[in-house]
N, C-alpha and C positions, 0 to 999 in steps of 0.2 A: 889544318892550315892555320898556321899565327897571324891573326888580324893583325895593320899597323894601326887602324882606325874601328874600335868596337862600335856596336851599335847605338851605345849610349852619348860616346865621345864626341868633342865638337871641333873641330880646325878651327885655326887662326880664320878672320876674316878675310884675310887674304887668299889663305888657302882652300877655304870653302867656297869661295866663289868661281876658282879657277875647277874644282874638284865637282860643283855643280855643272858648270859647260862642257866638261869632259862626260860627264852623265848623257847632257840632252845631245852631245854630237853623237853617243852610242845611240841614242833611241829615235833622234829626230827623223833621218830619213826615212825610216820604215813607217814612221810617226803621219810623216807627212804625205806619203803612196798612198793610203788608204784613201782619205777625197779624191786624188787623180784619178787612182782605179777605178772608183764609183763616178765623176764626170765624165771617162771615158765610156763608160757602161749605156750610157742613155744619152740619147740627143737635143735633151731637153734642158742639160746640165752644162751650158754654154755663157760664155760671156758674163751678166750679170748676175745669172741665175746659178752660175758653175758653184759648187760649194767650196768652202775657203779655208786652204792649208794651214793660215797664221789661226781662224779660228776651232781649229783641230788641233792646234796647238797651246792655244788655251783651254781649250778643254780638258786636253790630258795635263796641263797644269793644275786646273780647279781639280779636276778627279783624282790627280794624286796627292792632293793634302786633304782631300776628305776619305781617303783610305787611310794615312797617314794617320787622321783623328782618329777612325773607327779601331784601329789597330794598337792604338795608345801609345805610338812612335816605337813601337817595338818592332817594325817590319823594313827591312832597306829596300823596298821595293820600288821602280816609278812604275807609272799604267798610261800606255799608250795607247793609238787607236788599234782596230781589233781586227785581224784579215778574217776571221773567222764568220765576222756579219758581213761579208761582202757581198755574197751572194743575195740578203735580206734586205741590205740596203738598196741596192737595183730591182730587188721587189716592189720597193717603196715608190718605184716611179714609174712602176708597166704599163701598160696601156695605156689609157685617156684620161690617167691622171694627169692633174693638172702639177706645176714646179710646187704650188706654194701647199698643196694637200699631201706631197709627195714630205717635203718638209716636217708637215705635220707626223706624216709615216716613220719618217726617222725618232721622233723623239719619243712618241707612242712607242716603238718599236723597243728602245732602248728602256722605258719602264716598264715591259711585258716580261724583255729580260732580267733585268734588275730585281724585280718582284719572285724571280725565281730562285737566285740566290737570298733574299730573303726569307721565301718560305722554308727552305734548307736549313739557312741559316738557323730559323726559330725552332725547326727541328731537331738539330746538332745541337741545345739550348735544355732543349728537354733530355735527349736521349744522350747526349754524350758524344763524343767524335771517336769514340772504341771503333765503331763499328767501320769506320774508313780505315783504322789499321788492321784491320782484319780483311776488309775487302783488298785494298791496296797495299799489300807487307811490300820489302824492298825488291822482291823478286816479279812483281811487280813497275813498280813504282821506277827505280836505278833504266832498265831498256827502254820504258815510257820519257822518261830525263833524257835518255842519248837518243833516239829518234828526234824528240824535239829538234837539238841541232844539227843534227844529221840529214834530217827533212828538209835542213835549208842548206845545205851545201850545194848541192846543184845552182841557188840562187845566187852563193856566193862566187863560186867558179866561174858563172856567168856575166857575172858582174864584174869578176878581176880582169874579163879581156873586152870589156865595152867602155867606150870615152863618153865623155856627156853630151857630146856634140851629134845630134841625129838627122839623116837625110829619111827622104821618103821614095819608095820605087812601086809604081805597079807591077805587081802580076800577076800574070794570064793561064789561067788552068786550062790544060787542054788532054781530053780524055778520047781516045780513038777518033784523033782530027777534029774533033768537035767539041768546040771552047765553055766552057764549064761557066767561064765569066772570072771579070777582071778584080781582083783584091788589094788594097792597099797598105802596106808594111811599111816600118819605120826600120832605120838600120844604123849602124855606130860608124861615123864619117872617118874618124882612127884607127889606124890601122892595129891589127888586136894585139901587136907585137910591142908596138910604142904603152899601151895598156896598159899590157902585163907588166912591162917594168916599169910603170908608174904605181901599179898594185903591190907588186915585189916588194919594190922601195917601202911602202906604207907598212908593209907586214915587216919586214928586216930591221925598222928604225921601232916600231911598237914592240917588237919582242926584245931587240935590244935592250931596250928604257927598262920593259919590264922585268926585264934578269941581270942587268949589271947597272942599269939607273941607280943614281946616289940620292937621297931625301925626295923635292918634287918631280924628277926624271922620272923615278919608280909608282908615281903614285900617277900622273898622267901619262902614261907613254899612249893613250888613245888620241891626244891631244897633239904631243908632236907627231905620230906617228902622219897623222891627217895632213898637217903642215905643211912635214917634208915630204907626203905625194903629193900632193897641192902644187907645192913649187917645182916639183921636177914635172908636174903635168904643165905648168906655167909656161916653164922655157920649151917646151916641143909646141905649144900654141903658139908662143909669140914669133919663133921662130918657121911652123908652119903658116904664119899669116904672112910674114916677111916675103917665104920665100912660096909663097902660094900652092902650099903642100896640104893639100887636106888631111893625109894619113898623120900626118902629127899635129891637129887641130884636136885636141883632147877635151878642153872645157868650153863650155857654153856660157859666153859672157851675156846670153839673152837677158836672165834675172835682170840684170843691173840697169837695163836700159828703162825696165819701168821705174827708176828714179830718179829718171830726168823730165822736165817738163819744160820745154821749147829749151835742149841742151842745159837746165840749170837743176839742182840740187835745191827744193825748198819746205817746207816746213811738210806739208803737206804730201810728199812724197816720200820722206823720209819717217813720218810717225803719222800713223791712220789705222782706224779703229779698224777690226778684222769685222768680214759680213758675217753675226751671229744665226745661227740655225734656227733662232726663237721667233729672231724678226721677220722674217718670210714665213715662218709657221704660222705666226699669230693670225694672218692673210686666210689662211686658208682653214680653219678652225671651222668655220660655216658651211663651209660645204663636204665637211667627213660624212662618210653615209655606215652604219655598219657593219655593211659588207666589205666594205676597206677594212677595217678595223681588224675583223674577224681574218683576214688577209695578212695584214700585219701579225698578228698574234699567233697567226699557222708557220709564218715564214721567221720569227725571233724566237721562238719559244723553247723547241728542239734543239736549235743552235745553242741554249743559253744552257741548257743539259750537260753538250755535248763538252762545252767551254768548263764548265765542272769539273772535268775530270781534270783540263791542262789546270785548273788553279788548282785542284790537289799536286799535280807534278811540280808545279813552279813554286810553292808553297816547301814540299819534301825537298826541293834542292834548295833551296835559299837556308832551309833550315842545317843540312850537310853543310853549308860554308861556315853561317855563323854559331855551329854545333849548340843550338837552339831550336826545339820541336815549335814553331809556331800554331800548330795544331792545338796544343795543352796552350802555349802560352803565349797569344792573346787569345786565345783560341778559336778553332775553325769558324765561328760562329761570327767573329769579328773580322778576321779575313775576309768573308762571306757580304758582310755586308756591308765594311769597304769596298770591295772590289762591285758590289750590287751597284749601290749608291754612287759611288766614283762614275761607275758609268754613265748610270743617269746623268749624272751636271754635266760628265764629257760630252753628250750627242745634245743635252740641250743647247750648249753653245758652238760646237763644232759639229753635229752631225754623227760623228762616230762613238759607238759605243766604245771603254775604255778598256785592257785589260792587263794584266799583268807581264810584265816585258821579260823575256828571258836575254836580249839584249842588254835591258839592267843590271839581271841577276848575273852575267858574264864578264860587265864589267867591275862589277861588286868584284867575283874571283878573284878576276886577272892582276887586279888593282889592292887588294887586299884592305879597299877601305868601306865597310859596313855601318857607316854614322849616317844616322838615318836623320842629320843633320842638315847632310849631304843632300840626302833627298828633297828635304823639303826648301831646300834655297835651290837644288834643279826646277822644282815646282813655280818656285815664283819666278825664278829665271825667265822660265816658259809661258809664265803669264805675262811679264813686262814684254821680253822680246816680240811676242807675238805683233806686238805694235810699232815695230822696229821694223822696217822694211830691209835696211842693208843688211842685218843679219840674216835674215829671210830669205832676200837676194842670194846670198855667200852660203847658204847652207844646200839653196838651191845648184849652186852653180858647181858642188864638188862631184867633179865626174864617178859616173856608179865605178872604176876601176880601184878609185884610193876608198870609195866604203866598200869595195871587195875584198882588197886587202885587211881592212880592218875586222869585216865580218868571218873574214877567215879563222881569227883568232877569236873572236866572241862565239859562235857556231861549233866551233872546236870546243872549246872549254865546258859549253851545257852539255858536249857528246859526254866529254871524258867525266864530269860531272856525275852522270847517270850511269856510267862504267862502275865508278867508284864503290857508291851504292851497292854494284854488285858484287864486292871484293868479301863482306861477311856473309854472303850469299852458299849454300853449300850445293854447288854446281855439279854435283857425284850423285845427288839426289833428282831421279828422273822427273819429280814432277816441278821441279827448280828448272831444269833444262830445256823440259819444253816449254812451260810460260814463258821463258825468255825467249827461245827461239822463234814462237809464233809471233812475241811482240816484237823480234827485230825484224821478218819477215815480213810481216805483215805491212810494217811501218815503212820500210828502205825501200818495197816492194810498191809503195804508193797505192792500197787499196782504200777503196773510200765505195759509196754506196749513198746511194741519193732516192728520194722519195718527193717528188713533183722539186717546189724551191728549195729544199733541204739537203744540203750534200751533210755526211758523215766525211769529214776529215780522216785521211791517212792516220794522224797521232789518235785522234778518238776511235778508231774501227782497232787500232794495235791493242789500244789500252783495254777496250772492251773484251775483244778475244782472249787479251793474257789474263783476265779477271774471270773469264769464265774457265779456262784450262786451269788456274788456280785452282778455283770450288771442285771444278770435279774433280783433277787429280787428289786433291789433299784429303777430300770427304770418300774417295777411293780407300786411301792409302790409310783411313782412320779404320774403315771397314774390316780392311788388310788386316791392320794392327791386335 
């Protein structure tokens, strides 16, 4: 693949700016679900206490320039918040903790992690990073790459046919006439037909840009692509409020209203500091006991293992783009403790630990621009906006259809990504065949495996199985030999 923009390269001013908000539009929603998920997870995570999206988004701001340092700008990567501590993070607030020790949990949490890729790190330091290509060769490495986005198709598919706009319905489970008890669901007020062709639109106008775009057409088509669903989601809203249609009621102007204050736009609604994860932590420091502790450290610590393995995959594909081993060259060791680190300063400010975005690295592909220039002005982006409420609002209010559409084509690309990978693969050799088969099985098959708060991810139970069918076939086949 011919870069337009190399790693080292810098755009115009102009162009670096527009070329960093097409970065944070790829990254931000998924960026921004992680606190929701964990506020919806616990009842404790309400109103003022709820944790704060603008400050999860500074976080993954400050954490991705101090990856950016640790990796000596040689990596195009951004680090967003992390689905993978979700489950840890709802650990952090179980029982009769209190919100502000629960706080504490998160950032404790996030240097129990961090401390692990460091200790690696200092290992790969001494011993070399040989040994992860030998554990992890391409045959390997390539099925564990296309699972990542393959994993998330379902998310996306699901996303192309839901509007932003959500009602809520009880219902009543009833198991031989005798009622189970009442549950309450949210549901997409649009009808999923109006949706799809507001997702359609998004994916037809992105892949356009991207294959017959002229100069910046080609370099954003994430940007217009978002746009022109946006607007065609616009007119079936305004149009469904006209004419009192719900089913074409697509976006949620709710965002926007918390920027009025008795009907007016003022200083204060429009730029306001985000609720730091530090400040309500610092509350609760007095009352850690360390059986919490020892809690937190059972429920981050596994996870941070398991996350190992995706930063070797998200590290192998980023390096296939910009045909640079970042392994040897910053070396694993500095990836390691960027992405360690990075996390730490992300959950001190925002709550979530940080990690490496294959939403990045897909718009890196699609986009053909690797200036890790790029990155670090999405970085600050994401630190200034965070204080910016209308964009906030407006990022919030883009119905999950037009970022389906878009995740369509990011999701696709880490698939075909990790196909790629497997093209010098010699697939005529049985113990090539089956490593890859058991990791695509494994992985598309949604197998995961949990031990009290610890789930094993689908992609980490794939990666593990193809890494042990390696050893033993190969160490087989040397027997054989």
């Amino acid at each position: 693949m011919k870069l337009i923009y190399g790693v080292k390269d810098k755009p115009k001013f102009g162009q670096l700016i527009v070329f960093a908000i097409q970065q944070l539009l790829a990254i931000m929603a998924a960026t921004l679900v992680v606190p929701v998920i964990t506020n919806g997870s616990s009842d404790k995570l309400v109103g003022e206490n709820a944790m704060s999206t603008a400050a999860a988004l500074l976080g993954a701001g400050l954490g991705t320039l101090v990856y950016v340092l640790f990796t000596k700008a040689k990596s195009p990567v951004f680090l967003g918040s992390s689905f993978a501590f979700l489950g840890s993070m709802a650990a952090a607030f179980a029982g009769e903790i209190t919100v502000q020790v629960g706080y504490v949990g998160l950032i404790l949490g996030a240097v129990f992690a961090g401390l692990v890729y460091v200790v690696i790190a200092l290992v790969v330091k001494l011993v070399g990073a040989g040994w992860v290509n030998k554990l992890m060769p391409a045959v390997v490495i390539g099925p564990t790459v296309a699972i990542i986005g393959l994993s998330l198709a379902g998310n996306a598919v699901g996303d192309l046919t839901a509007g932003g706009l959500k009602g809520v319905q009880t219902v009543e489970t009833i198991v031989d006439g005798v009622s189970q008890g009442v549950t309450t669901q949210t549901f997409s007020i649009a009808s999923p037909y109006v949706a799809l062709i507001c997702g359609l639109v998004t994916l037809a106008v992105t892949m356009l840009c991207s294959t017959f775009g002229k100069k910046m057409a080609r370099l954003i088509p994430f940007i217009i692509g978002i746009l022109a669903g946006y607007a065609v989601a616009c007119v079936f809203t305004v149009i469904g409020n006209a004419a009192d249609i719900a089913e074409l009621k697509v976006i949620d102007f709710t965002p926007f209203q918390n920027l009025l204050t008795d009907g007016k736009v003022t200083l204060e609604t429009f730029v306001s500091v985000p609720s730091m994860t530090f400040v309500t932590a610092f509350k609760g420091v007095k009352d850690l006991t360390p059986s919490y502790v020892g809690t937190i450290a059972v429920a981050y610590i596994p996870v941070a293992l398991v996350v190992f393995a995706e930063h070797i995959a998200d590290h192998k594909n980023i390096s296939s783009i910009i045909e640079t081993d970042l392994l040897e060259d910053p070396g694993l060791h500095r990836t390691l403790l960027g992405d360690g680190v990075g996390s730490m300063v992300g959950a001190f400010f925002g709550g979530c630990p940080n990690t490496t975005y294959g939403e990045s690295v897909g718009c890196v592909a699609i986009t053909r621009n690797a200036s890790v220039a790029t990155i670090v002005a999405a970085a600050i982006c994401a630190i200034l906006i965070s204080f910016v409420n209308p964009f906030v609002a407006f990022v919030n209010s883009i119905p999950s259809c037009v970022m389906g559409g878009v995740c369509m084509a990011l999701y696709g690309f880490i698939a075909v990504s990790g196909l790629k990978m497997l093209q010098k693969v010699d697939l005529e050799r049985n113990e090539n065949l089956f490593t890859a088969s058991v990791i695509f099985i494994a992985g598309i098959g949604g197998l995961t495996v949990s031990f009290g708060k610890v789930t094993i991810t689908s992609i980490a139970c794939a990666l593990i199985l193809g890494i042990l069918t390696n050893l033993l076939l190969t160490r087989k086949n040397r027997k054989d030999d």
